[in-house]
Each structure stands twice: as C-alpha cells, then as structure tokens.
C-alpha positions as CSV (number, residue, x, y, z in Angstrom):
1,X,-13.2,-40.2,37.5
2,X,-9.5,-41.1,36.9
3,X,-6.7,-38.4,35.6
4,X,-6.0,-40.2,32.4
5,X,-10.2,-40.0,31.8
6,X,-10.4,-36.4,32.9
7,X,-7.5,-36.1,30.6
8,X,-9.1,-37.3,27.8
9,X,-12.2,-35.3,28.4
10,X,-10.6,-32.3,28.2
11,X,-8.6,-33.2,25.4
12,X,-12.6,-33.7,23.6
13,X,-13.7,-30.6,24.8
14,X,-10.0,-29.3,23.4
15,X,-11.1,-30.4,20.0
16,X,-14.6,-29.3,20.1
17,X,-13.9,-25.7,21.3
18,X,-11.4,-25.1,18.4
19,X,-13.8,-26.8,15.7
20,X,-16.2,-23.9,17.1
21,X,-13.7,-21.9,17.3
22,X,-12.9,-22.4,13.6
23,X,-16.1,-22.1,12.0
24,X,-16.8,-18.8,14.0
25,X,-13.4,-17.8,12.7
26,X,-14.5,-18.6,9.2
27,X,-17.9,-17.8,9.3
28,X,-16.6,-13.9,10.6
29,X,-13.9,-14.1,7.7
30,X,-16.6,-14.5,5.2
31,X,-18.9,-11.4,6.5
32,X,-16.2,-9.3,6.4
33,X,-15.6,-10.3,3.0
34,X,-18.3,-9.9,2.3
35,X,-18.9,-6.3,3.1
36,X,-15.7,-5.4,1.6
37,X,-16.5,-6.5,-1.4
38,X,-20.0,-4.7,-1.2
39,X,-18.0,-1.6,-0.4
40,X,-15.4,-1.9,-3.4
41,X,-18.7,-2.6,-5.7
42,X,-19.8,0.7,-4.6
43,X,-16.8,2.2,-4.8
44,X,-16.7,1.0,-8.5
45,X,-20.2,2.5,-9.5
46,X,-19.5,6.1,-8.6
47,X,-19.8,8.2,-11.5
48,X,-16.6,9.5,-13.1
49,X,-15.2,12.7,-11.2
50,X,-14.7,15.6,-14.0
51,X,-10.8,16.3,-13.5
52,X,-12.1,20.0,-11.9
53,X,-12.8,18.3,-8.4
54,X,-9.1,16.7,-7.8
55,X,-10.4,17.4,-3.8
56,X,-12.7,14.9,-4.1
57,X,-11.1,12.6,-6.4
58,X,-8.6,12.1,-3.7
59,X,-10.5,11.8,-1.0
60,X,-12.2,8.7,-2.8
61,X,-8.6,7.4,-3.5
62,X,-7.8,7.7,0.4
63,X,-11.0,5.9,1.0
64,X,-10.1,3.2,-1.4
65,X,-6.4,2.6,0.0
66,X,-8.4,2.2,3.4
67,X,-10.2,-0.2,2.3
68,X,-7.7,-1.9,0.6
69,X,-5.5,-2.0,3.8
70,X,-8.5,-3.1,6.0
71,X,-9.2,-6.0,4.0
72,X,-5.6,-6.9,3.7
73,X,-5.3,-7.0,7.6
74,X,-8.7,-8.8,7.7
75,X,-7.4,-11.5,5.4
76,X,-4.1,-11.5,7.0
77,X,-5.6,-12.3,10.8
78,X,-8.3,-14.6,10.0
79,X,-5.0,-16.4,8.2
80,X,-3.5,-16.2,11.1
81,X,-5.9,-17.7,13.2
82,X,-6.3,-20.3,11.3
83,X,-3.2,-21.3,11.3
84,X,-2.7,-21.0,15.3
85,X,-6.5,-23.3,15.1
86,X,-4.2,-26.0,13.2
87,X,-1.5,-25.7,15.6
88,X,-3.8,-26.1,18.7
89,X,-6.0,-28.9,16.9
90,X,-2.8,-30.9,16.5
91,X,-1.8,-30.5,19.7
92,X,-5.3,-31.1,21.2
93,X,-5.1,-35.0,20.4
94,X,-1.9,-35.2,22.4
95,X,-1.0,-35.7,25.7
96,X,1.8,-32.8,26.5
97,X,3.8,-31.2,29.0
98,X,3.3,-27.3,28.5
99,X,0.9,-27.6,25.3
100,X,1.1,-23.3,25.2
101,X,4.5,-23.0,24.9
102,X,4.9,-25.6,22.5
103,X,2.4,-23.8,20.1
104,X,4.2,-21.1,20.0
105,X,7.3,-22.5,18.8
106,X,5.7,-24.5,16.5
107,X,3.4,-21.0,15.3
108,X,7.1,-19.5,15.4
109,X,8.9,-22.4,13.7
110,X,6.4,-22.9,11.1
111,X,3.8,-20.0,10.9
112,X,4.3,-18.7,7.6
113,X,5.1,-22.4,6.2
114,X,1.7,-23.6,7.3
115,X,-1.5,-24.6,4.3
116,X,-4.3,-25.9,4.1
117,X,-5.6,-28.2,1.3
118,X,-8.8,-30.1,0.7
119,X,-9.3,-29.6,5.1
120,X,-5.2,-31.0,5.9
121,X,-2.6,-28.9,7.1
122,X,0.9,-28.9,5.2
123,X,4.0,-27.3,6.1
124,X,5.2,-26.1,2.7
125,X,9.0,-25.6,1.8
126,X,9.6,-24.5,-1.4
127,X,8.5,-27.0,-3.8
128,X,8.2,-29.5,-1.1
129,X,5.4,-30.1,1.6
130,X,4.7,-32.1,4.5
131,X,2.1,-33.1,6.8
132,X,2.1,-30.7,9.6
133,X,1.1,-33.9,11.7
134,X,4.1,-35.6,10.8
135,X,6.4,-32.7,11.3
136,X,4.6,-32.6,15.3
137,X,5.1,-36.5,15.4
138,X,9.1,-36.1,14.3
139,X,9.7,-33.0,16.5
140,X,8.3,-34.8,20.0
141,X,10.0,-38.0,19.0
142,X,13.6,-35.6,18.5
143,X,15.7,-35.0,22.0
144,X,14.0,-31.4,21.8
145,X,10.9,-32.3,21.7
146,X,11.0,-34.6,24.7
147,X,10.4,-32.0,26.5
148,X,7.1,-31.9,25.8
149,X,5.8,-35.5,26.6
150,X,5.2,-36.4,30.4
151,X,7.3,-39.2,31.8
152,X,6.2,-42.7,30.7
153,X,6.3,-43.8,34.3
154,X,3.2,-43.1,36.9
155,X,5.4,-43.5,39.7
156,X,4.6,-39.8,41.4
157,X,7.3,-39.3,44.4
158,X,10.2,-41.6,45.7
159,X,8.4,-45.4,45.0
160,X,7.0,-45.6,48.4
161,X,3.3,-46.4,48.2
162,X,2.6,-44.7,51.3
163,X,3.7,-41.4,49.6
164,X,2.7,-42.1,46.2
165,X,-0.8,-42.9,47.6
166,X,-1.2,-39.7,49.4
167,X,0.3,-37.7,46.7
168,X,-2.3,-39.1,44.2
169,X,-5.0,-38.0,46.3
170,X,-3.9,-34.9,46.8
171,X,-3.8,-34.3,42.7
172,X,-6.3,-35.3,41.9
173,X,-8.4,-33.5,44.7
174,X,-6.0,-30.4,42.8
175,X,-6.9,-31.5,39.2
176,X,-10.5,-32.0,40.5
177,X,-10.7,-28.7,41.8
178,X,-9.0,-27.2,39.2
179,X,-12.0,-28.5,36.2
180,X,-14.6,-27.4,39.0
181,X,-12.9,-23.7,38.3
182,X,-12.4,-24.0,34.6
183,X,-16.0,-25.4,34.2
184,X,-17.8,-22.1,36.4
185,X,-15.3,-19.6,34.8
C-alpha cells in the first residue's frame, strides 16, 4: 500500500470517526435535554409553597438555578463540540502539515463565529456569513497558511536516488508501523 493511499484511508476513517463522533455528540445532547426538561416540568408542578415555609421556598429556587446552570453548560459544550466536529471534518478532507494545531487556530480564530444551517457550516460576521469551507480554502492558499500544506515536491532528501530510495523505505516501514500501533491501540 502506497503513502498517498494509506493517506487517504486515514483521511476516510478521519471522516467516519467524526460523523460517529457527531451523532453520539448529538444523540447525548438530546438526552440530556431531555431530562432537563423532565426536571423543569417537575419543578413546574409542585404545589404553591404557603409564604410560611420561605426555608423551603428557597431551597427549591437553589435547585432551580442549578438546573438552570447545568443545562446552560450542557448546551454550551455540546455547542462546543460541535463546532470543534466542523473544524476537524473540514480539515479531514485535506492533506496537511500539523492538522491539530491548525484546528486550534481555526477553533481560536473563529470559534464563536462558527453556525450551522440546514447541515453547512458558516462563519458569521455581523450581518455577513461565509462558508467556513471557503474561509479554510483562502486561509491555506494565504502565505500563513502555507504552513500547513506539505511540499508539492516528493523529492524526500538531497535528489540522489540512492538516498531517496532508502529513505522511502524507511518511512514507510515508520508510517507502516505507525497504523499497525494506531489500529491495536
């Protein structure tokens, strides 16, 4: 198997894992919820307290800010995820040099800016919006982004076959190795 095909399986596998990855994300999201809302429906049907029990009338309220801050945080970090999902399914598709760091300057560069609509990712400012595809596509075609695409050339050494030949054996006996790891871990 050649590195550009081993490349491109993992960059499948990439893809797959964080479409699983999503819809566990999602599916989680959803329980919880959906047993918040249970408890605020509970919450809701409790009798009226007579103003003589102010003790437990405010242990209810503390209750109720819990909640309230619990599903706030829940919300907030499956929104999160999400988010760091698009980043990661984005750059899943490409070929890049250091794919980790990358994500996190995009997650820090754009983050907050990121929606969804109709199953698309947008980077929203102000009344404008964007393909957050585009945006990737502009920033690793900018000097900056560079960076993060391999050489075009598959000249590996100083251009002499005899080194070049041993030195592609020698990674891909490393990559091979490597996927032998990743796949029993």
């Amino acid at each position: 198997m050649s590195e550009e095909e081993i490349k491109a399986l993992l960059a499948e596998q990439l893809v797959s894992m964080t479409d699983l990855l999503h819809k566990s994300i999602s599916g989680a999201m959803a329980r919880s919820q959906s047993d918040t809302d249970k408890k605020f429906a509970a919450l809701k049907t409790v009798e009226p307290i007579e103003p003589e029990s102010s003790l437990e009338l405010k242990s209810l309220q503390a209750k109720f800010a819990e909640l309230e801050k619990a599903r706030a945080e829940d919300i907030a970090s499956a929104k999160s995820t999400q988010r760091d999902n698009a980043i990661l399914s984005e750059l899943g598709s490409r070929k890049l040099v250091a794919p980790n760091s990358l994500k996190k300057l995009l997650a820090a560069q754009y983050g907050s800016q990121l929606e969804q609509e109709n199953g698309k990712w947008f980077v929203k400012e102000g009344d404008s919006a964007q393909p957050f595809e585009s945006i990737v596509d502009n920033f690793l075609s900018s000097e900056d982004g560079k960076v993060f695409v391999p050489p075009s050339s598959s000249v590996i050494g100083n251009g002499s076959k005899a080194g070049n030949v041993q030195k592609q054996t020698e990674q891909k006996q490393n990559l091979a190795s490597l996927m032998e790891k990743a796949l029993e871990g």
